[in-house]
PDB file with SEQRES, HELIX, SHEET and CRYST1 records, atoms N, CA, C and O in Angstrom:
SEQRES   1 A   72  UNK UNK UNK UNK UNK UNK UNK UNK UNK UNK UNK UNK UNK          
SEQRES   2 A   72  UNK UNK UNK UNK UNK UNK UNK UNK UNK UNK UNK UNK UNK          
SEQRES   3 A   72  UNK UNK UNK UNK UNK UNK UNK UNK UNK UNK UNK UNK UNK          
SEQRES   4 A   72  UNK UNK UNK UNK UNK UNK UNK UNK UNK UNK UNK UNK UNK          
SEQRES   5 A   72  UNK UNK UNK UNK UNK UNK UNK UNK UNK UNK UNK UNK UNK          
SEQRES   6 A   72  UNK UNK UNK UNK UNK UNK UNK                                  
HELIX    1 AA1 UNK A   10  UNK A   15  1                                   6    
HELIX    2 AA2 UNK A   20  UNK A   28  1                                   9    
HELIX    3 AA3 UNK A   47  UNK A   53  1                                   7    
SHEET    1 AA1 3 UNK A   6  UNK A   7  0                                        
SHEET    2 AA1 3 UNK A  42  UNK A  45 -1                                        
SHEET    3 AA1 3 UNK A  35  UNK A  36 -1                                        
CRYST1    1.000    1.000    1.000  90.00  90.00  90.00 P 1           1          
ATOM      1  N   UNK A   1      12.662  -8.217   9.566  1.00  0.00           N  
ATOM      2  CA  UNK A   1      12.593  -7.499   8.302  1.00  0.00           C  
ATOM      3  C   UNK A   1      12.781  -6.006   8.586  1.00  0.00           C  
ATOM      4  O   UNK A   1      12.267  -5.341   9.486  1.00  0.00           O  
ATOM      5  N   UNK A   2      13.387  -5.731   7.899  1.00  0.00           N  
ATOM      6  CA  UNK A   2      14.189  -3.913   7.855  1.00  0.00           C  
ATOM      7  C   UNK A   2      13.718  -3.059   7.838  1.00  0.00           C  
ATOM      8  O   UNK A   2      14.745  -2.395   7.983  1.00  0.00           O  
ATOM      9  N   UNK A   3      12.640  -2.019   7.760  1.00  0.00           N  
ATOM     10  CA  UNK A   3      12.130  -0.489   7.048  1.00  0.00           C  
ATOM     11  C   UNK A   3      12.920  -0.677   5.853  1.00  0.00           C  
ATOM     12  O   UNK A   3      12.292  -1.243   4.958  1.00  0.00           O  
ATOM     13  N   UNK A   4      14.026  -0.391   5.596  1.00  0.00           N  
ATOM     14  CA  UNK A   4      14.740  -0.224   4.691  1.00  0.00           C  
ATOM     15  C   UNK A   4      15.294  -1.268   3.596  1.00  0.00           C  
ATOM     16  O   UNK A   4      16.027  -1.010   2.641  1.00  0.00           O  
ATOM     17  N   UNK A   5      14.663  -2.737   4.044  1.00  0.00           N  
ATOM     18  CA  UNK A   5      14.765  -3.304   3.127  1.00  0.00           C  
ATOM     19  C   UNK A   5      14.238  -2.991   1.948  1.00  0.00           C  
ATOM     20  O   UNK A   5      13.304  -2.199   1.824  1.00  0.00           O  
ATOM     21  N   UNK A   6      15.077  -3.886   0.540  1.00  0.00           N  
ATOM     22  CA  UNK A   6      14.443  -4.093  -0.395  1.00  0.00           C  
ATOM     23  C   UNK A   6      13.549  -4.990  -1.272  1.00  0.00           C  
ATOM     24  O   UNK A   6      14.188  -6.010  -1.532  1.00  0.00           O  
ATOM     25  N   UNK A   7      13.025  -5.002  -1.510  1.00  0.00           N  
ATOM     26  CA  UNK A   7      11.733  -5.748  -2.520  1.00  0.00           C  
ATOM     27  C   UNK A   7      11.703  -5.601  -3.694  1.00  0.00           C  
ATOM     28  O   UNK A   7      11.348  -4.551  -4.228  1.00  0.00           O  
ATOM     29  N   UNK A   8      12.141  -6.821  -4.420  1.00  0.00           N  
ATOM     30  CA  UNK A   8      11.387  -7.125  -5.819  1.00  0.00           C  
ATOM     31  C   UNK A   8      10.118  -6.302  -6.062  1.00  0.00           C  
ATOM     32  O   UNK A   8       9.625  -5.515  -5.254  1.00  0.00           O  
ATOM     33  N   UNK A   9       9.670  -6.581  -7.245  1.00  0.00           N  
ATOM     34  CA  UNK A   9       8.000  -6.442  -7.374  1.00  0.00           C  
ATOM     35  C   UNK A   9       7.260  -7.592  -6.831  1.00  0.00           C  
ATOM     36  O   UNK A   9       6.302  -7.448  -6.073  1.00  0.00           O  
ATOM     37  N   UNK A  10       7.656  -8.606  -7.176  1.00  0.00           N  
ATOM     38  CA  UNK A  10       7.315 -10.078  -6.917  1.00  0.00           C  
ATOM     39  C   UNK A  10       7.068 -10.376  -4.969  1.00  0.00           C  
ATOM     40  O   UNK A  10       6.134 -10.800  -4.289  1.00  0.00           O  
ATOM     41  N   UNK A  11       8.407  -9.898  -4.688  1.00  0.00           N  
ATOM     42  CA  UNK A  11       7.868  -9.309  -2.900  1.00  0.00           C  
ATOM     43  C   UNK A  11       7.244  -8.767  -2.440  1.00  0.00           C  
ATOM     44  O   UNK A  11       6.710  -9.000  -1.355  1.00  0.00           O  
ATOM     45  N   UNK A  12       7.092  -7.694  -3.260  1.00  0.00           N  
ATOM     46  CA  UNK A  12       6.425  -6.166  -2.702  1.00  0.00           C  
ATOM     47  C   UNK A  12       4.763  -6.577  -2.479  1.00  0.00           C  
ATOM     48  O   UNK A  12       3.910  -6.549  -1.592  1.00  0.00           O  
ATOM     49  N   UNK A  13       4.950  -7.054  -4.192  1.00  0.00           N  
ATOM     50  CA  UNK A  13       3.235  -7.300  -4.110  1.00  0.00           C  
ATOM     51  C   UNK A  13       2.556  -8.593  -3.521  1.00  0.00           C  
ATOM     52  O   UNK A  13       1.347  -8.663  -3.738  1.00  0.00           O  
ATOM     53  N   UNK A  14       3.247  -9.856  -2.657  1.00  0.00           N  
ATOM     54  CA  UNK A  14       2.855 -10.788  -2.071  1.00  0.00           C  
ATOM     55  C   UNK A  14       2.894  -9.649  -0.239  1.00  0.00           C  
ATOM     56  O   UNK A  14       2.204  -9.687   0.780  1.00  0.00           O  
ATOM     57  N   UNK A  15       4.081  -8.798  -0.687  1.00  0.00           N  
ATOM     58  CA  UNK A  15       3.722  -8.253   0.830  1.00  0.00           C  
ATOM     59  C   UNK A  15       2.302  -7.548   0.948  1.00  0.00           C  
ATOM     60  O   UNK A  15       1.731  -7.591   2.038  1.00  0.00           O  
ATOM     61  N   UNK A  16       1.699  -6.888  -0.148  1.00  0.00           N  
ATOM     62  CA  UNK A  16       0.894  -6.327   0.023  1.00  0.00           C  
ATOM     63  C   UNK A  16      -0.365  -6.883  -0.328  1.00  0.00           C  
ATOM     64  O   UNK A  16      -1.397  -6.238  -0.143  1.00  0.00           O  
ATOM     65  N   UNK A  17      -0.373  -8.255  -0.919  1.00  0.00           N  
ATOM     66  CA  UNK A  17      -1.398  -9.071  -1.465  1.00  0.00           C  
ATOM     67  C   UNK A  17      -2.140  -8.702  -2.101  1.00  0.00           C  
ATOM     68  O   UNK A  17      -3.252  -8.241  -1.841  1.00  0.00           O  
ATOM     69  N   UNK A  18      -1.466  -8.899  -3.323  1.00  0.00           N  
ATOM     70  CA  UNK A  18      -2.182  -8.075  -4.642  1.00  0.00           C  
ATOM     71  C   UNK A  18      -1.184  -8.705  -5.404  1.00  0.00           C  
ATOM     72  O   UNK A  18      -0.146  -9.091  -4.866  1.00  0.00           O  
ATOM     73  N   UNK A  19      -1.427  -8.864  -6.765  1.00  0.00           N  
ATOM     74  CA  UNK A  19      -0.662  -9.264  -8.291  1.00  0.00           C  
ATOM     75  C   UNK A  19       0.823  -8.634  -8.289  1.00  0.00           C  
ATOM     76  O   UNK A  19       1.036  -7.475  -7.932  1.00  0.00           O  
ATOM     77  N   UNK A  20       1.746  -9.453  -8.691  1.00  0.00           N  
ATOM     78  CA  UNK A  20       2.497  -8.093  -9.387  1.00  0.00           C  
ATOM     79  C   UNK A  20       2.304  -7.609 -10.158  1.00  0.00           C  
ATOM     80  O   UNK A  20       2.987  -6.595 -10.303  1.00  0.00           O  
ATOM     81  N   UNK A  21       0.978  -7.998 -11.537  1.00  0.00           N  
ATOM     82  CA  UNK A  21       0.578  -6.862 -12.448  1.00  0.00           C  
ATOM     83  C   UNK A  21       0.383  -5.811 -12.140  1.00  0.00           C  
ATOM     84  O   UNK A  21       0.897  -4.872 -12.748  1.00  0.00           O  
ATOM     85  N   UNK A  22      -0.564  -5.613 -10.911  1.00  0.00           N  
ATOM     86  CA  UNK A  22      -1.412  -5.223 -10.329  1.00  0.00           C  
ATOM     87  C   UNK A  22      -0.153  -3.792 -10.011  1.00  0.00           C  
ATOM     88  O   UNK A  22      -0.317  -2.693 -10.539  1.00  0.00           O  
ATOM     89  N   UNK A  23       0.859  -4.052  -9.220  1.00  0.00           N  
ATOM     90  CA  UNK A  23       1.949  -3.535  -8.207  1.00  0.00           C  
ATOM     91  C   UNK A  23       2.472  -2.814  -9.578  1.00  0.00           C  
ATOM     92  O   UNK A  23       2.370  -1.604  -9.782  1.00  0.00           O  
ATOM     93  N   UNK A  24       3.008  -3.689 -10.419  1.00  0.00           N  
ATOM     94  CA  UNK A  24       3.451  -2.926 -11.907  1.00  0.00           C  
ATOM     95  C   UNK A  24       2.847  -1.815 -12.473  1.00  0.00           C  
ATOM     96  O   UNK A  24       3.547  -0.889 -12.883  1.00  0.00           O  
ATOM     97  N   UNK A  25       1.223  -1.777 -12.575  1.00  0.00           N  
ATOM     98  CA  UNK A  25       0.422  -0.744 -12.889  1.00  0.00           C  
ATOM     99  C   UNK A  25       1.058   0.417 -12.325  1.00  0.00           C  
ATOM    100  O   UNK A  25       1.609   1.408 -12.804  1.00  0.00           O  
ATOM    101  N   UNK A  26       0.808  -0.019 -11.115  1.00  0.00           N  
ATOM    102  CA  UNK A  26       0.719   1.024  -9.743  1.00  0.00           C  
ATOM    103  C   UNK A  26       2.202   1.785  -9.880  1.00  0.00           C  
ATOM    104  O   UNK A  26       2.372   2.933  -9.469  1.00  0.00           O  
ATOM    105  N   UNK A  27       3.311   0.944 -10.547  1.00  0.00           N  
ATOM    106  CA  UNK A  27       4.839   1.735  -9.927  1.00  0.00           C  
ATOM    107  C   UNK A  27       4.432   2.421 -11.327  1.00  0.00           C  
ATOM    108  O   UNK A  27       4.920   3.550 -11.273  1.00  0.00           O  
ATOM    109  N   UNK A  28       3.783   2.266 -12.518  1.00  0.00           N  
ATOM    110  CA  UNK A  28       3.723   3.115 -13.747  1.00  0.00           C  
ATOM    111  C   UNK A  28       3.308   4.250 -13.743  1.00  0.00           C  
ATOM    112  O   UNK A  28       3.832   5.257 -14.217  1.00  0.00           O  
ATOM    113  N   UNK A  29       2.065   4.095 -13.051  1.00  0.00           N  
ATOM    114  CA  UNK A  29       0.806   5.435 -12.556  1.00  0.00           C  
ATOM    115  C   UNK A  29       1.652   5.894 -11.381  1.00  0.00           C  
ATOM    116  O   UNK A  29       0.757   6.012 -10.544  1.00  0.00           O  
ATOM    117  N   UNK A  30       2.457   6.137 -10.928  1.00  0.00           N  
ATOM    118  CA  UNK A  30       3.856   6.624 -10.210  1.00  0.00           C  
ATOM    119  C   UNK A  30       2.939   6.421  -8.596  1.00  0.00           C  
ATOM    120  O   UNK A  30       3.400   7.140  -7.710  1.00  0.00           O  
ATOM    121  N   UNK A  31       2.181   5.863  -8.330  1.00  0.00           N  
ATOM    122  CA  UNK A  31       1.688   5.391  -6.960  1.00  0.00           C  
ATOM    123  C   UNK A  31       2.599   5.099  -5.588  1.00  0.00           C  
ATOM    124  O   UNK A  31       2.510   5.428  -4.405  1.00  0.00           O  
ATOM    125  N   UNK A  32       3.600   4.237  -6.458  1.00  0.00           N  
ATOM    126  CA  UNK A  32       5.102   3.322  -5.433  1.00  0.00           C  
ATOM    127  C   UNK A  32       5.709   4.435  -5.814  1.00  0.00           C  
ATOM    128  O   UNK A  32       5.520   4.998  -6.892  1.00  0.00           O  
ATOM    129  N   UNK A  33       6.522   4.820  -4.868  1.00  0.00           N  
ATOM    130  CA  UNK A  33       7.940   5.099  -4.771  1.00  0.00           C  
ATOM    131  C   UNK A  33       9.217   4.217  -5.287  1.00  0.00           C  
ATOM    132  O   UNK A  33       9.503   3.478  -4.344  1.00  0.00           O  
ATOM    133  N   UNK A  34       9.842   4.049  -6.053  1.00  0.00           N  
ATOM    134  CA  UNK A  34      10.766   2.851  -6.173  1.00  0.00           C  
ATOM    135  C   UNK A  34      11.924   3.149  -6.590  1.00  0.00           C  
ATOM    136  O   UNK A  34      12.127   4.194  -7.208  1.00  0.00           O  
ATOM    137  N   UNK A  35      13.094   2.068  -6.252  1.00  0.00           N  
ATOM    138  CA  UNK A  35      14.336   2.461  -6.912  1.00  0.00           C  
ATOM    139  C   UNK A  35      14.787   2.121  -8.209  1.00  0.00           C  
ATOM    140  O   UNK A  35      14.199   1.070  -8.466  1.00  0.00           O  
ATOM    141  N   UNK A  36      15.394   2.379  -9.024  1.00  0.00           N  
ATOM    142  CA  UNK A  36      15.422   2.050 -10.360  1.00  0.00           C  
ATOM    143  C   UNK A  36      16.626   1.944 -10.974  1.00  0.00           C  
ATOM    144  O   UNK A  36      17.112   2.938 -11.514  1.00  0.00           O  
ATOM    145  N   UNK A  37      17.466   0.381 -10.980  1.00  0.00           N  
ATOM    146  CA  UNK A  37      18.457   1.024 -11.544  1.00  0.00           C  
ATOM    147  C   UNK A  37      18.985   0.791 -12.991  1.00  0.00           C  
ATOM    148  O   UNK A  37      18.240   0.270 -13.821  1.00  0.00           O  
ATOM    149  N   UNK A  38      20.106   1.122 -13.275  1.00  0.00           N  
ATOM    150  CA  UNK A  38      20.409   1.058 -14.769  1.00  0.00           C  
ATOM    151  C   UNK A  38      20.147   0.175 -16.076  1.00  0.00           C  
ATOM    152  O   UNK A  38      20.159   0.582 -17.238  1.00  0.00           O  
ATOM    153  N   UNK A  39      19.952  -0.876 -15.711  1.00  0.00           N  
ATOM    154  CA  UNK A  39      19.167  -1.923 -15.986  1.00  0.00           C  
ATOM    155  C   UNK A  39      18.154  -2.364 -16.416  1.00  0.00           C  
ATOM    156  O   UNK A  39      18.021  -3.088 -17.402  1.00  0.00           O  
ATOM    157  N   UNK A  40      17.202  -1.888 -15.577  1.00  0.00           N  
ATOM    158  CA  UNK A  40      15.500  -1.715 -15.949  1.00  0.00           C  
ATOM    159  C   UNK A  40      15.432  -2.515 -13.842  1.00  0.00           C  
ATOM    160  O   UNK A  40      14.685  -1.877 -13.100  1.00  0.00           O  
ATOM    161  N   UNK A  41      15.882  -3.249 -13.457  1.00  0.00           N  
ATOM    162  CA  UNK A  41      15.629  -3.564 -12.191  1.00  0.00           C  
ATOM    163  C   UNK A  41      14.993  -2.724 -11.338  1.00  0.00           C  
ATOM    164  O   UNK A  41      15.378  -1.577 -11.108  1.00  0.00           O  
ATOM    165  N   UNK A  42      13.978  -3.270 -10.828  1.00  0.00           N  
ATOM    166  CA  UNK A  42      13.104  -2.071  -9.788  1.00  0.00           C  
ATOM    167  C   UNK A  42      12.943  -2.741  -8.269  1.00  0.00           C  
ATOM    168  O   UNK A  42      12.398  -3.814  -8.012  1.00  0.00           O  
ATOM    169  N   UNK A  43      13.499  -1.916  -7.438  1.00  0.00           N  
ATOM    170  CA  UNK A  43      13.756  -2.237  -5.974  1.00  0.00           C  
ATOM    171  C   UNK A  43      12.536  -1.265  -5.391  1.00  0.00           C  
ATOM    172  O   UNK A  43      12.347  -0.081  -5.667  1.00  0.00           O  
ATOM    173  N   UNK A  44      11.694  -2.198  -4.423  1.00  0.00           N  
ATOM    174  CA  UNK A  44      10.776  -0.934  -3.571  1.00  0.00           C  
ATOM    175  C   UNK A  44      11.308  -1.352  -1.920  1.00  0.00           C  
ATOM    176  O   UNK A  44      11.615  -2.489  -1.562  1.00  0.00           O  
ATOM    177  N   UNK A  45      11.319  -0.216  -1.126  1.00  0.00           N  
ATOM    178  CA  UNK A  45      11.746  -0.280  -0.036  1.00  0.00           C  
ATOM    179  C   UNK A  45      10.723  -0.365   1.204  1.00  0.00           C  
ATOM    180  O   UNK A  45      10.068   0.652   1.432  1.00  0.00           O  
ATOM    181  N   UNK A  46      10.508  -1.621   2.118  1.00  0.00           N  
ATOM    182  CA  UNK A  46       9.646  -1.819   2.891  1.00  0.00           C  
ATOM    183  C   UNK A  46       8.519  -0.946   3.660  1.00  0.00           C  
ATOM    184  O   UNK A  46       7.410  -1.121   4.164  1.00  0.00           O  
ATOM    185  N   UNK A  47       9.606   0.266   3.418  1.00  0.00           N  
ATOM    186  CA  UNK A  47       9.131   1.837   4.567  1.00  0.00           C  
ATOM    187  C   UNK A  47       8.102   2.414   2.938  1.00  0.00           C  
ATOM    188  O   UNK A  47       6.989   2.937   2.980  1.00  0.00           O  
ATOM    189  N   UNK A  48       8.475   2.273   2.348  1.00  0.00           N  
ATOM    190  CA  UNK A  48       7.438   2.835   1.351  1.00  0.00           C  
ATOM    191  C   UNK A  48       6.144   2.025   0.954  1.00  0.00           C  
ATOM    192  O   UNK A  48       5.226   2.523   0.302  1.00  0.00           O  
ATOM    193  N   UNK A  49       6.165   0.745   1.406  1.00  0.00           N  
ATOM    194  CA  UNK A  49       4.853  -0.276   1.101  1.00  0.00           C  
ATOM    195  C   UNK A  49       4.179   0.303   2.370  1.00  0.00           C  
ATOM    196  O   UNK A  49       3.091   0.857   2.215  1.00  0.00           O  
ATOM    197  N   UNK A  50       4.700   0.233   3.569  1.00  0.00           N  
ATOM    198  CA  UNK A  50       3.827   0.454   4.470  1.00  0.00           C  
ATOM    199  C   UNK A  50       3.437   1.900   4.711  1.00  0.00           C  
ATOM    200  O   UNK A  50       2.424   2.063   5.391  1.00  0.00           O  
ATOM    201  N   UNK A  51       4.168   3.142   4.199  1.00  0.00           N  
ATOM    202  CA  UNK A  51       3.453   4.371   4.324  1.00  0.00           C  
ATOM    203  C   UNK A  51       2.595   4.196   3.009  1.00  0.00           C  
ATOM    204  O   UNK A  51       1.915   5.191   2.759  1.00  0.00           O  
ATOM    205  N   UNK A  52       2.521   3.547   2.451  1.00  0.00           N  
ATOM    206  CA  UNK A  52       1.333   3.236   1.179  1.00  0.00           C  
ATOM    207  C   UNK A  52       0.269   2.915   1.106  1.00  0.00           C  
ATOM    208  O   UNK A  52      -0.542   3.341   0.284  1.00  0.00           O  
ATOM    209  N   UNK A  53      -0.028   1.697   2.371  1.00  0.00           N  
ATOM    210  CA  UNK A  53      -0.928   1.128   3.322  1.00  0.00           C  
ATOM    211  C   UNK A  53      -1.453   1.825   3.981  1.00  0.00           C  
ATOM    212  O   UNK A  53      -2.625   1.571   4.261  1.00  0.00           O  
ATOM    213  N   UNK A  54      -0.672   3.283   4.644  1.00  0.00           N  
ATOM    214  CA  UNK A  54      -1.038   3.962   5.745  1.00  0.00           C  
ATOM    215  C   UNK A  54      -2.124   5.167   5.014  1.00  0.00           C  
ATOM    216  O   UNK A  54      -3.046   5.887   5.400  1.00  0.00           O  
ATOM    217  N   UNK A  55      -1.371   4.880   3.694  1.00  0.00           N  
ATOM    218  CA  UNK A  55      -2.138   6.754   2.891  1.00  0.00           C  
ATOM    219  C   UNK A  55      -3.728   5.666   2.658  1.00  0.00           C  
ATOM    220  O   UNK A  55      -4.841   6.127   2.913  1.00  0.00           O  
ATOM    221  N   UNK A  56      -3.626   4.966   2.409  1.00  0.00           N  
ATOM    222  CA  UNK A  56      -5.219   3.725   2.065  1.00  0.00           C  
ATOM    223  C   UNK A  56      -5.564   3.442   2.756  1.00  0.00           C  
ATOM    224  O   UNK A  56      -6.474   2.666   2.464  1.00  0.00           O  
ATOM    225  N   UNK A  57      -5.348   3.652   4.628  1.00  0.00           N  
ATOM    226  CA  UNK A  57      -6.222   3.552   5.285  1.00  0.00           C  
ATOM    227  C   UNK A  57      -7.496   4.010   5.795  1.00  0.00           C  
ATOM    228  O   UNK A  57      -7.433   4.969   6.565  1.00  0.00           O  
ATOM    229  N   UNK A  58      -8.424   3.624   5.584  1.00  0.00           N  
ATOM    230  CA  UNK A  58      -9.423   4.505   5.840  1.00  0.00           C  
ATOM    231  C   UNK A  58     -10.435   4.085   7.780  1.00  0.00           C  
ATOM    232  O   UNK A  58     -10.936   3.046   8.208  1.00  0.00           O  
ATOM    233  N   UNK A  59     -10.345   5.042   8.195  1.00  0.00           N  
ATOM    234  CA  UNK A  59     -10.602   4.581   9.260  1.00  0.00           C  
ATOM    235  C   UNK A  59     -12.184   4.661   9.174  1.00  0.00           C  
ATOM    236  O   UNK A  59     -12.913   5.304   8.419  1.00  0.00           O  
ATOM    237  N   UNK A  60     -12.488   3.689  10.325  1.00  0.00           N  
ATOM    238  CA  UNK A  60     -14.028   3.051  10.483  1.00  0.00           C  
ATOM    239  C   UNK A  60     -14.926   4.692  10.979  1.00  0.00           C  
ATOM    240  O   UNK A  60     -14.177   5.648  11.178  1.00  0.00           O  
ATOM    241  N   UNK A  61     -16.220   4.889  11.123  1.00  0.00           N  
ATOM    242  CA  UNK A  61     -16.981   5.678  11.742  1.00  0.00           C  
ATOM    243  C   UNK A  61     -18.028   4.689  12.581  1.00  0.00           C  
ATOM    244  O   UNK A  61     -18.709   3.747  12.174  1.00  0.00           O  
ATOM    245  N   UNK A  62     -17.926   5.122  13.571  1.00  0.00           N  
ATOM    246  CA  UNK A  62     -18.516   4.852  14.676  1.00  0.00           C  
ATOM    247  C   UNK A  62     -20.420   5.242  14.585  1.00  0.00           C  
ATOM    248  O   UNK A  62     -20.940   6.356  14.550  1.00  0.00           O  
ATOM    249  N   UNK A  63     -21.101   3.870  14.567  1.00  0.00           N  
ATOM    250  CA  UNK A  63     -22.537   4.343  14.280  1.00  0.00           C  
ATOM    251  C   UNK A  63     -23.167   4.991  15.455  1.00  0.00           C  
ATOM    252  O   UNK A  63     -23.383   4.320  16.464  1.00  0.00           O  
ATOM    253  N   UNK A  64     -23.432   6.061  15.406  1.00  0.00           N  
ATOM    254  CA  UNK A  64     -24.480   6.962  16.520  1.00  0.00           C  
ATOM    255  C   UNK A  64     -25.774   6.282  16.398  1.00  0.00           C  
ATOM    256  O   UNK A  64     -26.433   6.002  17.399  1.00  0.00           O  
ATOM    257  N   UNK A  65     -26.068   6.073  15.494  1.00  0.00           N  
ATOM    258  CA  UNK A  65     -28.076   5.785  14.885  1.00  0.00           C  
ATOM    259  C   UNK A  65     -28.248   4.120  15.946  1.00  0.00           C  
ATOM    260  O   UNK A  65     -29.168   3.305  15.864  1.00  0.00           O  
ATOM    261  N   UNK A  66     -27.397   4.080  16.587  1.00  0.00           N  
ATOM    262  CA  UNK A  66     -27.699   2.707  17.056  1.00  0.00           C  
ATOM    263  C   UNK A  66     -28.178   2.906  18.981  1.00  0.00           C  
ATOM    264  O   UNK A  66     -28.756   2.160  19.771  1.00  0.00           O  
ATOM    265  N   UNK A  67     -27.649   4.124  19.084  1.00  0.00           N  
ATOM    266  CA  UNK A  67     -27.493   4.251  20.596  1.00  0.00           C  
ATOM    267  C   UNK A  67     -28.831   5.467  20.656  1.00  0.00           C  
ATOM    268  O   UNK A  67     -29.320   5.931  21.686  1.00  0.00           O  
ATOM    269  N   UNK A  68     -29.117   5.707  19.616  1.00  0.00           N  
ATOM    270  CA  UNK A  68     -29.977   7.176  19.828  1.00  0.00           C  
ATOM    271  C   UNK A  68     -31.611   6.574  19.501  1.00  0.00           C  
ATOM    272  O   UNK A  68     -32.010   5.772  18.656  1.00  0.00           O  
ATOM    273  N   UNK A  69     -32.391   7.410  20.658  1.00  0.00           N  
ATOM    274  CA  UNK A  69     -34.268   7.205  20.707  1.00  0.00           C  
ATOM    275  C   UNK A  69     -34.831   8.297  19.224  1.00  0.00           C  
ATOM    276  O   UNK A  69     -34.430   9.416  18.902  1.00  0.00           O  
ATOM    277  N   UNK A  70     -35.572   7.674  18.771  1.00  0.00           N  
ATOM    278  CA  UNK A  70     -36.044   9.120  17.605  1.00  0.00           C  
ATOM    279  C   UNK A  70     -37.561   9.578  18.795  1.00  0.00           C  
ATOM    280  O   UNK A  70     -38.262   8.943  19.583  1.00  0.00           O  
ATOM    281  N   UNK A  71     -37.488  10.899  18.362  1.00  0.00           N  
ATOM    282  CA  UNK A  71     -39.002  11.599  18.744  1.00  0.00           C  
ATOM    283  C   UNK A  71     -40.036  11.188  18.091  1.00  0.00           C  
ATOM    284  O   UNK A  71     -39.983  10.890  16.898  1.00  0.00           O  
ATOM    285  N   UNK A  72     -41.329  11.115  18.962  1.00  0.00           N  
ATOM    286  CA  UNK A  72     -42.290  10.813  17.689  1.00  0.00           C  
ATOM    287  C   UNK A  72     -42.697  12.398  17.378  1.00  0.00           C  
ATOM    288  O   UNK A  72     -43.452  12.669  16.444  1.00  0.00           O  
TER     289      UNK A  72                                                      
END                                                                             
């Protein structure tokens, strides 16, 4: 599969596992990047699902309170 492939909505949002309602909202509230053409047809491109994924990642924090003695 390409970076640059294209995706349905119907793709996009099984790639990302979520509804295509859901994906539809999201290209409305201008969230997706997408292509659009004359038609009403909406193409999203693989490289844009996954820098999409990347902006929603939230990385873990590492617990200190587990390794540390308290004072009495």
């Amino acid at each position: 599969m390409s970076a640059n492939e294209l995706l349905n909505v119907v793709q996009a949002a099984s790639y990302l596992g979520i509804r295509p309602w859901t994906l539809r909202h999201w290209i409305c509230d201008h969230k997706i990047e997408v292509i659009k053409y004359g038609n009403g047809v909406v193409r999203i491109r693989r490289s844009v699902l996954d820098g999409f994924i990347g902006n929603c990642t939230i990385n873990a924090r590492r617990d200190d309170r587990a390794g540390r003695q308290t004072e009495p």
